[in-house]
C-alpha positions as CSV (number, residue, x, y, z in Angstrom):
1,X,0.0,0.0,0.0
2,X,1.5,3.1,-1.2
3,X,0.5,6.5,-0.4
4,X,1.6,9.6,-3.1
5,X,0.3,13.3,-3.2
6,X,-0.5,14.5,-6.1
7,X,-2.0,17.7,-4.4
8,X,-1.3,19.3,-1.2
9,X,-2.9,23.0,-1.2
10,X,-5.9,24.6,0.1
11,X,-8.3,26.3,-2.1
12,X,-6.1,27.0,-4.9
13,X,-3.1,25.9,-6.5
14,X,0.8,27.1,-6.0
15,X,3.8,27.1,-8.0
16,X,4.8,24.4,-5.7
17,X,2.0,22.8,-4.4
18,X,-1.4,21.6,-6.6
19,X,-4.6,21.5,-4.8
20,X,-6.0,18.1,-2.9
21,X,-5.8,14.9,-4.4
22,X,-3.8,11.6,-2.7
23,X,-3.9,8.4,-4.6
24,X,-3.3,5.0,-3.0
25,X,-1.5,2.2,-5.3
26,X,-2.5,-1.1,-4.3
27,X,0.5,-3.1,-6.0
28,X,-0.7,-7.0,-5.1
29,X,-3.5,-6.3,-7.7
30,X,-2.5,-3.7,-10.0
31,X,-4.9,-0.9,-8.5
32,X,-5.5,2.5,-7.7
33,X,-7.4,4.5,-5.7
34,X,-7.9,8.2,-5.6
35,X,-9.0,10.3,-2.8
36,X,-10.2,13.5,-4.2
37,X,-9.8,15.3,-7.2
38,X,-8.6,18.7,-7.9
39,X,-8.0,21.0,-10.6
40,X,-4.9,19.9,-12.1
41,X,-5.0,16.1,-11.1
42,X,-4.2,14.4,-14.3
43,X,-1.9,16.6,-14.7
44,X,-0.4,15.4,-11.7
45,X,-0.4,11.6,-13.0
46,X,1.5,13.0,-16.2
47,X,4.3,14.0,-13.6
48,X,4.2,10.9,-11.9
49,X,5.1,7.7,-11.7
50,X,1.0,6.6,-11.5
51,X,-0.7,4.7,-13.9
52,X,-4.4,6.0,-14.9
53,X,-4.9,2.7,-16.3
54,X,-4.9,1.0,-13.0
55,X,-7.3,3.8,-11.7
56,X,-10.6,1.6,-10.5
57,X,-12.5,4.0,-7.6
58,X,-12.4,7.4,-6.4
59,X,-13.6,8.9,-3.2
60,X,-15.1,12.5,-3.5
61,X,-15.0,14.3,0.6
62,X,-17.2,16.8,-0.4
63,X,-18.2,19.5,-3.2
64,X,-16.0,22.5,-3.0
65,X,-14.3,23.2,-6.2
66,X,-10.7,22.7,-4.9
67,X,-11.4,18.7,-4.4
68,X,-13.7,17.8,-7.3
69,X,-12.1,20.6,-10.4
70,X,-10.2,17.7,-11.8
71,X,-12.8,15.1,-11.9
72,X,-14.6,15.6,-15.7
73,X,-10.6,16.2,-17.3
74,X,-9.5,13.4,-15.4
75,X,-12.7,10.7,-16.6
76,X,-12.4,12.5,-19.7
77,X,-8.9,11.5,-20.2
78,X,-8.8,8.2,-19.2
79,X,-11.6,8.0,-22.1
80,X,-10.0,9.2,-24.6
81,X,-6.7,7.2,-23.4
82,X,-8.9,4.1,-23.8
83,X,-7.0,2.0,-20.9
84,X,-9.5,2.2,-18.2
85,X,-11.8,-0.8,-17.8
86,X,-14.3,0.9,-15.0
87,X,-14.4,3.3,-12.1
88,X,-16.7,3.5,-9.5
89,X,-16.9,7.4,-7.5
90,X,-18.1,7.4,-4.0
91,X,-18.8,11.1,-2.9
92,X,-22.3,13.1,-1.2
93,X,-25.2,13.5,-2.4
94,X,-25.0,16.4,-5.3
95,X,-22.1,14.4,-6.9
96,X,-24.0,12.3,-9.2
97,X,-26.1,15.8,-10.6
98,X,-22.6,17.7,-10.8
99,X,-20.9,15.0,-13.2
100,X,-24.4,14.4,-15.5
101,X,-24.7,18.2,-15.5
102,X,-20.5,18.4,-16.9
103,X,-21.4,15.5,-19.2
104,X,-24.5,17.4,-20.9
105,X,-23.1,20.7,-21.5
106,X,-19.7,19.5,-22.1
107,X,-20.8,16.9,-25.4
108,X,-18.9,14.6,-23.1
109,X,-19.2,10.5,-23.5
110,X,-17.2,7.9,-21.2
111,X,-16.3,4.7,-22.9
112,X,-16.2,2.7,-20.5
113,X,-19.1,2.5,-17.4
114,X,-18.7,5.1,-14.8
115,X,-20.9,4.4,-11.6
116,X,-21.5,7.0,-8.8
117,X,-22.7,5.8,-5.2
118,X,-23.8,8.5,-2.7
119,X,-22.9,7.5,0.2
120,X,-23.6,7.9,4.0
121,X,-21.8,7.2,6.8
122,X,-20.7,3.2,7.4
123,X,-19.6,0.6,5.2
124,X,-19.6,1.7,1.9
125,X,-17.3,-0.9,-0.1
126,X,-15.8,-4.4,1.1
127,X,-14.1,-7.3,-1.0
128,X,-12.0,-10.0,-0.1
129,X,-9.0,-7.7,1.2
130,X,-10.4,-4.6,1.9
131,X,-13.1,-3.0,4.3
132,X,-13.9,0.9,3.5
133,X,-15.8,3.3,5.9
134,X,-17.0,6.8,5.8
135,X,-18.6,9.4,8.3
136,X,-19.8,13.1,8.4
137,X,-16.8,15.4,9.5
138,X,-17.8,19.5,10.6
139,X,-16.9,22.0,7.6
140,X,-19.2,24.3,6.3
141,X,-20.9,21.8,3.8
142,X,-21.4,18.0,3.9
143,X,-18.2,16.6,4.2
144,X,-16.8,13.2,4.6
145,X,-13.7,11.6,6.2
146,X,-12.7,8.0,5.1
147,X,-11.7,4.5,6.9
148,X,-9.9,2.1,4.4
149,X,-8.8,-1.3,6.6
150,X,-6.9,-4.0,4.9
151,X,-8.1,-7.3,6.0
152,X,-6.2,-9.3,8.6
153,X,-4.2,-12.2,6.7
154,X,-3.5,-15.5,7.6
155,X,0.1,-16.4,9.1
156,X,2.6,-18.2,6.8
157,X,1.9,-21.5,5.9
158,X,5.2,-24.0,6.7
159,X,5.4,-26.6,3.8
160,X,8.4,-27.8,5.5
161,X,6.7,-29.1,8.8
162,X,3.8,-30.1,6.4
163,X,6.5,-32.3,4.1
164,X,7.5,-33.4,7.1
165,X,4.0,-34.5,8.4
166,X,3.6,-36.3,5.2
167,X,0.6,-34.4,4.7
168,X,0.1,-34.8,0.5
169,X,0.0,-31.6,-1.7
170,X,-3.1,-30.3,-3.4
171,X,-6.6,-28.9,-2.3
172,X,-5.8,-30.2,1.4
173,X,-3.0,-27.0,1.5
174,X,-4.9,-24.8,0.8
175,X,-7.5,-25.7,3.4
176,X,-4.9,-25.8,6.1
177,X,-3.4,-22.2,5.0
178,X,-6.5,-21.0,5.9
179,X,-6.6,-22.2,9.1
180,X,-9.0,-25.0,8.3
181,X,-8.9,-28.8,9.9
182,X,-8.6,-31.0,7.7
183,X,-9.0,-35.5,8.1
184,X,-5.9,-37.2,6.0
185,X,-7.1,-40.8,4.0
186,X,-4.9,-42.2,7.5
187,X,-7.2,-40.7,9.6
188,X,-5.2,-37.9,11.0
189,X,-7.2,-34.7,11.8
190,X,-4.7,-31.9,11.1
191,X,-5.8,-28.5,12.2
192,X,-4.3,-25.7,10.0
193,X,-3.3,-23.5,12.7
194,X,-0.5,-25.6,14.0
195,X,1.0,-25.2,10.3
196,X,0.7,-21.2,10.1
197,X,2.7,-19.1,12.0
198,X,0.6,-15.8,13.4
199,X,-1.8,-13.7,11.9
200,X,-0.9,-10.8,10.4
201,X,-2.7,-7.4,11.4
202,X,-4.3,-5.9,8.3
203,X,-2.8,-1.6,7.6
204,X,-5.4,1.1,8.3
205,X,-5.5,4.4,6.1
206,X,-7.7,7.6,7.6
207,X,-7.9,10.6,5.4
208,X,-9.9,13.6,7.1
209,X,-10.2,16.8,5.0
210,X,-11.9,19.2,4.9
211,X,-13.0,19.7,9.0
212,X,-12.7,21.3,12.2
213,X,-11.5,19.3,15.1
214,X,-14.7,16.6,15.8
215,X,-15.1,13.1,17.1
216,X,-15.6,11.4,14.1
217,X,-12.4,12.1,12.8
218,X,-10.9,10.5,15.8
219,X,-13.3,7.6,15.3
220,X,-12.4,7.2,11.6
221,X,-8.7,7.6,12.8
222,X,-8.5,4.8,15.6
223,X,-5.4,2.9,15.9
224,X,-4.8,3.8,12.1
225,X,-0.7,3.3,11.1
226,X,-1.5,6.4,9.0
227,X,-4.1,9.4,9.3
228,X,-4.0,12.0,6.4
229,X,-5.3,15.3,7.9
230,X,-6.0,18.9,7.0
231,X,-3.6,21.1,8.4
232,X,-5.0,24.5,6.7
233,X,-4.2,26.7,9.6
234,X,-1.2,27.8,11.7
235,X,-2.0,27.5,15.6
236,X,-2.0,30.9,15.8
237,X,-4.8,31.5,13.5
238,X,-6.9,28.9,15.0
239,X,-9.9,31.9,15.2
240,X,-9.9,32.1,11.7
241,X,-9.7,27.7,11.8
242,X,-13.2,27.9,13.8
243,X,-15.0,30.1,12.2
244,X,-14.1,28.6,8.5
245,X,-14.3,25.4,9.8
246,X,-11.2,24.0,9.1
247,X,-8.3,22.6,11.0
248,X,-5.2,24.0,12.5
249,X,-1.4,21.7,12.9
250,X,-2.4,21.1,16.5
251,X,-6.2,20.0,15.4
252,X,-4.9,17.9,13.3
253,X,-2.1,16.5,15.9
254,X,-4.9,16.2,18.6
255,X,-6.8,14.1,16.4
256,X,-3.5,11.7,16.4
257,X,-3.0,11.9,19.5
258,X,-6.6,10.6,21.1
259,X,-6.8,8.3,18.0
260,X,-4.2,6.9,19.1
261,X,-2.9,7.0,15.2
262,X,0.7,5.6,14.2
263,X,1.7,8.2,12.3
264,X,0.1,11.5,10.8
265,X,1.0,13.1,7.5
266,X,-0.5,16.9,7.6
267,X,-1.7,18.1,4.2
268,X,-3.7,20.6,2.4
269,X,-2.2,23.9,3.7
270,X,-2.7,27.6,3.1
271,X,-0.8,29.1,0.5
272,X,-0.7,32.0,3.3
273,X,2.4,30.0,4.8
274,X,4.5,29.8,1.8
275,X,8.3,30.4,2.4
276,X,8.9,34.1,2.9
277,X,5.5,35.0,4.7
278,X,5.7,35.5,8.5
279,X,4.8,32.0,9.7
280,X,5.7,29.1,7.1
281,X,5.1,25.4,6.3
282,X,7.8,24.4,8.3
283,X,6.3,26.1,11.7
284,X,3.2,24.3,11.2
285,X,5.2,20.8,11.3
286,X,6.7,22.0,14.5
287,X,3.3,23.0,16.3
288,X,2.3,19.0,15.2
289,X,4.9,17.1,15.8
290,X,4.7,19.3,19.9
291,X,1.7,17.3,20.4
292,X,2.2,14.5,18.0
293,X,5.9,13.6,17.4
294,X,5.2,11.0,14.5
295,X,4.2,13.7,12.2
296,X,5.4,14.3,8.7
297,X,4.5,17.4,6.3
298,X,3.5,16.3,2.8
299,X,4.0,17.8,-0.7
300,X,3.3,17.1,-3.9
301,X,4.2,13.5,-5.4
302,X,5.5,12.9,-2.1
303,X,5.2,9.0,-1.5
304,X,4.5,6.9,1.7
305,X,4.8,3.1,1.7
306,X,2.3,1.7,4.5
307,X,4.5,-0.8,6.6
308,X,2.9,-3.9,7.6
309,X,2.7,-4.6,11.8
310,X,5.6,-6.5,12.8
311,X,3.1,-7.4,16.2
312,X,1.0,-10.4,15.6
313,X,-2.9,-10.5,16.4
314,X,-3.7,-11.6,20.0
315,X,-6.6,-14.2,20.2
């Protein structure tokens, strides 16, 4: 599971920084998922290392311009590129209208089906690795923050010991990698646990944007080994973080903190804090990583590769 940034601004675009989009590349099955869209996005893939081809599902946080600009060039594209098989959008209610609206006056036609699911909050997508949650965050319009969790795996499975057991290849090894018991033609009754070593913990990914400090961020955030976090506002301006409903570093390190998150990357900053101005990126990384040490600052095509848990599940 790897994390990049293809968009780390607030509200518009710098010379340095586009505005919010984070992809996650799922390399075991050639996938991608994008989390938000802003103006500019496939340009961002042009600059990158990403492949739009593997793009599959995209999840909109809400309907200000600066997350869901990109959307129509970026569907169009992949179109007109003819390497997309199918995407599915998840986003709040209005999303569906926007695109069909884009589509009419625009001529536009995808080639390839394009589904759109409004969602609320819970469970809004699972298959046989993944689980993906949402819930309401507090900004000025609906907004959502997401939950993906990668499904616990099995623990290795020893062929050795099994070799050893003169246990017979086939079918029955795959029952017994997934923990199942299994009685041998000798009548032996083999349970697959004593042939796999410990389960591993499945990664957690949080993204929050755009919000004010709330509860449901932390909820969405629990025990993740990475939350992705607004950090629009400087400490100091944390009046003008209320009042637009937005987050400030420490909001965003708080959130961490009683989350009990792993590690927090802070993104989608005010181009009011670019190098040169009175209080700049760098001092909004130091107000985080006060509260919450594990903090890192993102930027554009910056890249984060999810670690696995090296702890095994406790039963």
């Amino acid at each position: 599971m790897q994390i990049t940034f293809l968009g780390t601004s607030s509200g518009v675009p710098t010379r340095s920084r586009n505005v919010s989009s984070v992809a996650l590349k799922l390399p075991q099955r050639s996938e991608l998922w994008l989390f938000d869209c802003g103006e500019g996005t496939q340009h961002q893939f042009l600059r990158s290392e990403l492949k739009t081809s593997q793009l599959t599902r995209i999840f909109i946080t809400h309907m200000h311009g600066d997350h869901i600009f990109g959307l129509m060039g970026l569907l169009a594209s992949c179109g007109l590129a003819g390497n997309v098989q199918s995407i599915d959008i998840y986003g709040p209610p209005g999303l569906n209208e926007y695109l069909q609206a884009a589509l009419r006056y625009s001529h536009t036609h995808f080639s390839y089906p394009v589904k759109v699911h409004t969602i609320t909050s819970g469970l809004i997508y699972e298959d046989q690795e993944f689980y993906i949650y949402c819930g309401v965050l507090y900004h000025r319009i609906t907004a959502f923050g997401y939950r993906v969790i990668e499904k616990d795996r099995p623990g290795r499975f020893d062929v050795a010991k099994a070799q050893r057991w003169h246990i017979p290849p086939g079918k029955i090894y795959s029952q017994l990698k997934h923990g199942e018991t299994v009685t041998l033609e000798d009548g032996r009754v083999i349970n697959g646990t004593d042939l796999c070593g410990d389960a591993e913990i499945g990664r957690k990914i949080a993204y929050c944007t755009d919000t004010v400090y709330c509860d449901r961020a932390v909820q969405l955030a629990e025990d993740a080994d990475v939350l992705i976090h607004e950090a629009t506002f400087a400490h100091q301006d944390a009046e003008m973080a209320f009042r637009r409903l937005h987050s400030t570093s420490t909001m965003a390190a708080q959130t961490a903190l009683a989350a009990n998150a792993h590690r927090l990357i802070i993104t989608h900053f005010s181009p009011r804090y670019n190098p040169g101005n009175p209080i700049e990126f760098k001092d909004l990384l130091k107000e985080a990583r006060a509260i919450f040490p594990k903090t890192d600052m993102a930027y554009d095509f910056m890249s984060y590769e999810v670690p696995r848990r090296r702890d095994s599940i406790i039963v």
